[in-house]
C-alpha positions as CSV (number, residue, x, y, z in Angstrom):
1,X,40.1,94.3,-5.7
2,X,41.1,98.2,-6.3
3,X,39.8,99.8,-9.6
4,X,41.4,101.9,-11.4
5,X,40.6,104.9,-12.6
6,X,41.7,106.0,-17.0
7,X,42.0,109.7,-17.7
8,X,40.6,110.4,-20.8
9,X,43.6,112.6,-22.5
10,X,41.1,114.9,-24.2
11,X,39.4,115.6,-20.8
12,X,42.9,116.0,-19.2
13,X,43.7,118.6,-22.9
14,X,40.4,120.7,-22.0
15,X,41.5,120.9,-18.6
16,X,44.9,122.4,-19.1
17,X,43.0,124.8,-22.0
18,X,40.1,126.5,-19.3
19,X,43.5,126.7,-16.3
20,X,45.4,128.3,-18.9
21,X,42.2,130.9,-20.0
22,X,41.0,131.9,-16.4
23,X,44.5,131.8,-14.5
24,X,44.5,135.9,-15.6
25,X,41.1,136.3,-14.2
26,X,42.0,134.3,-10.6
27,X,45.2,136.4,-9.9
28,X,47.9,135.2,-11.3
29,X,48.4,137.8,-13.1
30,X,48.5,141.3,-11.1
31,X,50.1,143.9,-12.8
32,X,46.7,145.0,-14.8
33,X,43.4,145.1,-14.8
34,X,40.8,142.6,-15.9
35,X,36.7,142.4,-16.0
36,X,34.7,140.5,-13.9
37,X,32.3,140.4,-17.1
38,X,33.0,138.2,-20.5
39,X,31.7,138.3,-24.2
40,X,30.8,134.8,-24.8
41,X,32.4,133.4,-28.0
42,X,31.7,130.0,-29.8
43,X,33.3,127.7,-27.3
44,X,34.8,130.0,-24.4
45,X,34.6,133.7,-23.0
46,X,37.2,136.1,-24.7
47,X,39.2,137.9,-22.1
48,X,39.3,141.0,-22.7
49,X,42.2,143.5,-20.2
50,X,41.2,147.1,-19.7
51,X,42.9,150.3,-18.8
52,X,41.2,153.2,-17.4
53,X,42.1,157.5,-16.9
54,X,40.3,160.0,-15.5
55,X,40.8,163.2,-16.1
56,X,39.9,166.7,-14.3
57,X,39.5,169.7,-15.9
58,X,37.9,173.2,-15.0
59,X,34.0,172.5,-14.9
60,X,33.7,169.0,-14.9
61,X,35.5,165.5,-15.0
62,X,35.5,162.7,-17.9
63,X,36.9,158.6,-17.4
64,X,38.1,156.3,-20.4
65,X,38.6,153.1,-20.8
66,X,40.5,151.2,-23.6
67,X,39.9,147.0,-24.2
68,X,42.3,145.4,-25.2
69,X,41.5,142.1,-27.1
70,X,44.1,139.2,-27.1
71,X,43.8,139.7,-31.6
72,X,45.0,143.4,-31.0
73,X,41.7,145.0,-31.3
74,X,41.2,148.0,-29.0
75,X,38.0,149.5,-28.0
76,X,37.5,152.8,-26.2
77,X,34.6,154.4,-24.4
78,X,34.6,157.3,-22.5
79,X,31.7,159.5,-20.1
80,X,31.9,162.9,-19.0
81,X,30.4,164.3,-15.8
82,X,29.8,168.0,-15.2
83,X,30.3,170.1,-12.1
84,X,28.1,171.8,-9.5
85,X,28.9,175.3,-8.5
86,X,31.2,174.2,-5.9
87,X,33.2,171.8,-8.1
88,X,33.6,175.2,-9.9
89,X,34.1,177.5,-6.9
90,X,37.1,174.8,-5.9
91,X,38.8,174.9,-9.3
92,X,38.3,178.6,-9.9
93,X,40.5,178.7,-6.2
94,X,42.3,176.4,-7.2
95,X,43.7,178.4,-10.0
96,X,44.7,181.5,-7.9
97,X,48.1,182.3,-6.5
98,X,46.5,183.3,-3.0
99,X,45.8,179.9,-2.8
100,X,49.3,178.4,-3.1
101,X,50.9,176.7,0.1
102,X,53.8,174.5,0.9
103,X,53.4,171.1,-0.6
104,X,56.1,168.6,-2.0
105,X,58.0,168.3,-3.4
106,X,60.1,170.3,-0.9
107,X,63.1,172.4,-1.6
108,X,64.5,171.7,1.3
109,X,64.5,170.7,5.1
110,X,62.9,173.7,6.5
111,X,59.4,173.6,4.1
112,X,59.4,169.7,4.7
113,X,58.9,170.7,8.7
114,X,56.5,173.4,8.0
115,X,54.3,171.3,6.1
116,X,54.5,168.4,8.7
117,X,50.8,170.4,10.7
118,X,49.2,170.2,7.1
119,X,50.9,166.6,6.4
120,X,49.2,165.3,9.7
121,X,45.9,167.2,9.3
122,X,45.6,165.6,5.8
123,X,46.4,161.9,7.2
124,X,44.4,162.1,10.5
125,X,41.3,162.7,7.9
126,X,42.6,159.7,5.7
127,X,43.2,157.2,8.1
128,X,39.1,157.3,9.7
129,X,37.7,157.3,6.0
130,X,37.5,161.2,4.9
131,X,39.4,163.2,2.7
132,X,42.2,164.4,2.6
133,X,40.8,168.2,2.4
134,X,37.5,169.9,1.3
135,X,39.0,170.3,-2.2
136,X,39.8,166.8,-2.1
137,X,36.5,165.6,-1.1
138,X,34.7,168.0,-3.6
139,X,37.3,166.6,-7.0
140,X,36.5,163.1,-5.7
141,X,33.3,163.0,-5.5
142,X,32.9,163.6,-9.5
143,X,35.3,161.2,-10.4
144,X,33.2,159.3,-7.9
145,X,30.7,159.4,-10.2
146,X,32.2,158.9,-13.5
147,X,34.0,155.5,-12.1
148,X,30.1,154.3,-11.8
149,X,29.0,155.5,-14.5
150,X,32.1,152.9,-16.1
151,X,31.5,150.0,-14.0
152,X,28.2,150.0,-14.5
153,X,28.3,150.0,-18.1
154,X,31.2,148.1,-18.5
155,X,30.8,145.2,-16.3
156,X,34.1,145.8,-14.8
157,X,35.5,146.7,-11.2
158,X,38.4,149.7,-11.2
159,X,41.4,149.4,-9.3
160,X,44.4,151.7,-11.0
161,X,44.4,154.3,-13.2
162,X,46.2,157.2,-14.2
163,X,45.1,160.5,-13.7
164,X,45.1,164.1,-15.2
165,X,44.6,167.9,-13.7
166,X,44.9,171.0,-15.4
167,X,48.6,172.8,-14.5
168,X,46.8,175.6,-11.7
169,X,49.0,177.6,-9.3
170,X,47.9,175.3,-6.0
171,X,46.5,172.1,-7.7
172,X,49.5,169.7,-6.3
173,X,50.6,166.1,-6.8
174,X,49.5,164.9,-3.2
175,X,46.7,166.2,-4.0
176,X,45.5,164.2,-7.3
177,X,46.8,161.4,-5.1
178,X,44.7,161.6,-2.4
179,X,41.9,162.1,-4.8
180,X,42.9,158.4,-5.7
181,X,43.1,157.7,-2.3
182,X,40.4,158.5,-1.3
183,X,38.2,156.7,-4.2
184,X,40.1,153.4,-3.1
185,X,42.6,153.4,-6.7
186,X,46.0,153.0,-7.0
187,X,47.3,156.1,-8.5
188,X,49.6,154.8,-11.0
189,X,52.6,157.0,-12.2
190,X,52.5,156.5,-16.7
191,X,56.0,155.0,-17.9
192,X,58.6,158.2,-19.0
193,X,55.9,160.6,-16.7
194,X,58.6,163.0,-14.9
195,X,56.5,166.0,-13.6
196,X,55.4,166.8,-10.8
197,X,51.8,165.0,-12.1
198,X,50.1,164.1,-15.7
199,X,49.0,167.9,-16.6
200,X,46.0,168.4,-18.3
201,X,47.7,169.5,-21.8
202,X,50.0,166.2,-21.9
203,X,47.2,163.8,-21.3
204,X,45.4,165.3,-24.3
205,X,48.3,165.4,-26.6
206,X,48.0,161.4,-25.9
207,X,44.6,161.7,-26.0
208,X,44.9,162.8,-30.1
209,X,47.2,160.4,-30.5
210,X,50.3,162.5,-30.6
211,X,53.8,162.3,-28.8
212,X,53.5,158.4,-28.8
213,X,55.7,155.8,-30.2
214,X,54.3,152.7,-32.0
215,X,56.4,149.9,-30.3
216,X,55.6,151.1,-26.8
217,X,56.6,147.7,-25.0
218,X,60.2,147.7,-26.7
219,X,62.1,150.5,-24.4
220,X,64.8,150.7,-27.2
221,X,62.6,150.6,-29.9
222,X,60.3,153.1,-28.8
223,X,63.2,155.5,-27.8
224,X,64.7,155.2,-31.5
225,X,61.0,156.3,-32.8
226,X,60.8,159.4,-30.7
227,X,64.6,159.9,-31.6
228,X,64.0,159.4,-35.1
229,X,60.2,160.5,-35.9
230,X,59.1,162.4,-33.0
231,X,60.1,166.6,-33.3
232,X,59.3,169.0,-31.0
233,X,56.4,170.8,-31.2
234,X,55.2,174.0,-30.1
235,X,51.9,173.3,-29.0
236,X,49.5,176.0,-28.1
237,X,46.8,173.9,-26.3
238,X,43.7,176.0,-25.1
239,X,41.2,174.9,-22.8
240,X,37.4,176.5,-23.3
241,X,34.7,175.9,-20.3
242,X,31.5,176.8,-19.4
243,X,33.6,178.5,-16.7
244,X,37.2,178.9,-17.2
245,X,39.7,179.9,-20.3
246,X,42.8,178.4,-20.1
247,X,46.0,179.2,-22.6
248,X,49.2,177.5,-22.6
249,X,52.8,177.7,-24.7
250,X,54.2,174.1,-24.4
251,X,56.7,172.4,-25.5
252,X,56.0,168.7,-26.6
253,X,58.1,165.8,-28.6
254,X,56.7,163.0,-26.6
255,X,52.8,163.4,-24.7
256,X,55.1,163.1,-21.2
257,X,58.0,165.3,-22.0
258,X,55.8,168.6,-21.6
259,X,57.6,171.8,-20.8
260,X,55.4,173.7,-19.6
261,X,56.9,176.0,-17.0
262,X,54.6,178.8,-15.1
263,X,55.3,181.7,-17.7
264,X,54.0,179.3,-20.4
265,X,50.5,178.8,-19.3
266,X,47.3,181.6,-17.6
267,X,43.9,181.0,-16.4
268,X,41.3,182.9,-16.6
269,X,38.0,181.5,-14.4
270,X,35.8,184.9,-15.1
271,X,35.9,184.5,-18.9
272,X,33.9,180.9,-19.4
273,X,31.1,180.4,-21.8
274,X,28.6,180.6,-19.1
275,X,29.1,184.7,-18.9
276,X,28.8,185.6,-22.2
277,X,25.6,187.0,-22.5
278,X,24.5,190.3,-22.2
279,X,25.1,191.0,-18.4
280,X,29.1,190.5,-19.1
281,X,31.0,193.6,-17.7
282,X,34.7,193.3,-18.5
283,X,37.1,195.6,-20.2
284,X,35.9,194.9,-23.6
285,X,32.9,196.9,-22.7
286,X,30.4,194.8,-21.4
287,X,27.5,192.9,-23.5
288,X,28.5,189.7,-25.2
289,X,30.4,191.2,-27.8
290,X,33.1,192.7,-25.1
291,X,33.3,189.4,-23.9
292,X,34.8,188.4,-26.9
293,X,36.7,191.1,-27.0
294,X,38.5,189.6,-23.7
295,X,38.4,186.3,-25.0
296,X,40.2,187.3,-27.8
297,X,42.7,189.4,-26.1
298,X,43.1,186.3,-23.2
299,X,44.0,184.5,-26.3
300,X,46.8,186.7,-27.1
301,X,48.3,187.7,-23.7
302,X,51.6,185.1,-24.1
303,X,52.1,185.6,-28.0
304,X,52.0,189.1,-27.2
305,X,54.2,189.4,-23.9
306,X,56.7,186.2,-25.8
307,X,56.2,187.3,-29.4
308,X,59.2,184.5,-30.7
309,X,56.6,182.0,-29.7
310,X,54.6,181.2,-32.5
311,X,52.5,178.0,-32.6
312,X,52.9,175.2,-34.6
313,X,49.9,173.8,-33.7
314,X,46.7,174.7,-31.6
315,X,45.2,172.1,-29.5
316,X,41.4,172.5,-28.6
317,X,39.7,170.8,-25.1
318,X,37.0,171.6,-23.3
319,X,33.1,171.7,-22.7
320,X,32.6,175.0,-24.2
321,X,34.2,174.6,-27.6
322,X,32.1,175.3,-30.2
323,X,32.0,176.7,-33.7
324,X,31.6,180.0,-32.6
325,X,34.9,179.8,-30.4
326,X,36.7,178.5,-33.3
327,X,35.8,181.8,-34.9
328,X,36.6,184.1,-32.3
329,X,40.3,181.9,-32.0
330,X,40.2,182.6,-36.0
331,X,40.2,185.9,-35.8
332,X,42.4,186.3,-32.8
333,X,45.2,184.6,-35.1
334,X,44.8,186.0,-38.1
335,X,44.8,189.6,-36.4
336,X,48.4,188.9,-34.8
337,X,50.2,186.6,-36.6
338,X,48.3,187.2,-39.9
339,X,47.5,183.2,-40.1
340,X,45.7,180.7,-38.2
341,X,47.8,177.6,-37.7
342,X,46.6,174.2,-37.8
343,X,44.2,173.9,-35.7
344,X,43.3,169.7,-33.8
345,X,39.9,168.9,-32.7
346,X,38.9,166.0,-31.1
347,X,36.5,164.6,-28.6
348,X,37.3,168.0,-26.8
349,X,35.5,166.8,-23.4
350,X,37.1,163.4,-23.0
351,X,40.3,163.2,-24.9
352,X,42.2,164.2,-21.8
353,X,40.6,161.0,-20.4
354,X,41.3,159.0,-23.2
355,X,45.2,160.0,-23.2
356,X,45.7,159.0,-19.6
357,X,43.8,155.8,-20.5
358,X,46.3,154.7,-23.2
359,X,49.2,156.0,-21.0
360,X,47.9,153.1,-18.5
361,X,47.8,150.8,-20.9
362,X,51.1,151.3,-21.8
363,X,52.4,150.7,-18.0
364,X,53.8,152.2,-15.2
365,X,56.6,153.6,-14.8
366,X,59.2,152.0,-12.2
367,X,59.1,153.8,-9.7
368,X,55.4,154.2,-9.4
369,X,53.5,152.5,-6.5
């Protein structure tokens, strides 16, 4: 005689309940992130989704990474890690027009074929597990760092994110790209991103919470807020390390509709915090006040070459901003325009970081791999 087995419908109920909790977790879902560690809660884990951004910037690198909780609740952490002296010695040539060389995106047929040698030199390395270049290698192996730091403290395992460079004369797409590469993450393109990458000043508009609509997962929606509430700004965002100064004129109504073109923006890798001491010889006459003397005057060289560009707002990032920066930029101001405009502070290490973190959680653009 066969038995029969009954279900028991509240075994069956459960059942359904845990598939429907940890199908996310076992890949059904792909198009974002998620943990491999939970916060237990009274009866199950709460799944938490993640989005994470790195960002690179003239002496050192910072990562982010938003929670998202299924009740809305978002939770942000960030870490910074500093440069060596060749991290530094790479962004500093990085910055110079002597460095520049042919790189997409091409203007046409003849610089496509005279990049193929560089193209092939760059793959060859890529395909038996080294960089792309020695500049590659060197800006990867920070952000090497700073995705440890994360998944180590986090309890999660990164696989995408989007990423941020400063806007230098021969710092190239391909390049942040095969910084990705080469760390093993997909490099993912932010939704409405248009440049050539995510610059350095866009990702910390985000980062402050600017340029960014509300109902980011309604296309229309969003589009009618930056129609309606959105203006543009002129932003002029300034970028204060232990070894660079960096000054830019942008343009900004949404964080990824930066106009930033190359008379906009100068760097200056000789005037970072790290020489202002006595030894300083510049043209402000040497000692540490002539270095503020060129700090200040670094400060002015757009307003004063543009003069119809005044700012509506100054935007302050990096690992050398301190109080007695904000004084010198004070003065600098008030000298030449005879105020000081509002001026926006804000987690100045990571809030490049924290932009490009937020942009990924917002998704990908289309066309983005």
């Amino acid at each position: 005689m066969c038995r029969c087995r009954h279900f028991n419908p509240a075994f069956v109920v459960l059942s359904l309940l845990l598939l429907l909790l940890y199908c996310p977790v076992f890949g059904l879902d792909q198009s974002q992130q998620h943990p491999i560690r939970f916060e237990p809660t009274v009866l199950f884990p709460s799944y938490r989704n993640f989005s994470v951004g790195f960002s690179l910037h003239s002496s050192y690198a910072a990562a982010a990474v938003i929670f998202s909780y299924p009740d809305g609740r978002l939770d942000t952490h960030t870490t910074v890690i500093h440069g060596g002296a060749e991290y530094r010695k790479v962004m500093a040539k990085l910055s110079l027009d002597s460095s520049r060389h042919l790189a997409p995106p091409y203007r046409d047929d003849g610089e496509y074929w005279a990049d193929r040698p560089r193209w092939l030199a760059r793959n060859t390395a890529k395909s038996v597990g080294l960089p792309a270049s020695y500049e590659v290698g060197i800006l990867s192996s920070l952000l090497a760092s700073a995705r440890r730091e994360l998944e180590a403290a986090h309890g999660i395992s990164i696989r995408e994110a989007v990423f941020s460079a400063p806007h230098l004369a021969a710092l190239y797409k391909d390049d942040i790209e095969d910084v990705a590469f080469h760390l093993g993450i997909n490099y993912v393109t932010p939704q409405w991103q248009f440049r050539e990458f995510l610059w350095e000043n866009a990702a910390t508009y985000a980062g402050m919470g600017l340029g960014l609509c509300k109902t980011w997962w309604d296309i229309e929606e969003c589009n009618r807020e930056e129609e309606e509430f959105l203006a543009d700004t002129a932003v002029m965002a300034v970028h204060y390390g232990r070894n660079a100064l960096q000054v830019s004129h942008c343009k900004m109504r949404t964080a990824t509709d930066i106009f930033e073109p190359e008379w906009r923006h100068v760097e200056n890798y000789t005037l970072g915090r790290q020489v202002a001491n006595g030894e300083y010889q510049g043209g402000g006459g040497g000692g540490e006040e002539g270095y503020w003397l060129d700090v200040k005057d670094f400060l002015l060289v757009i307003l004063r070459e543009w003069g119809f560009m005044k700012p509506d707002v100054i935007m302050l990032s990096g690992d050398a901003v301190d109080q007695e920066f904000i004084k010198r930029l004070y003065e600098a101001m008030r000298g030449h325009l005879g105020e000081m405009p509002p001026c926006l502070v804000n987690d100045s290490l990571a809030v490049a970081a924290r932009g490009c973190a937020e942009l990924m959680r917002r998704g990908r653009a289309p066309w983005s791999d």
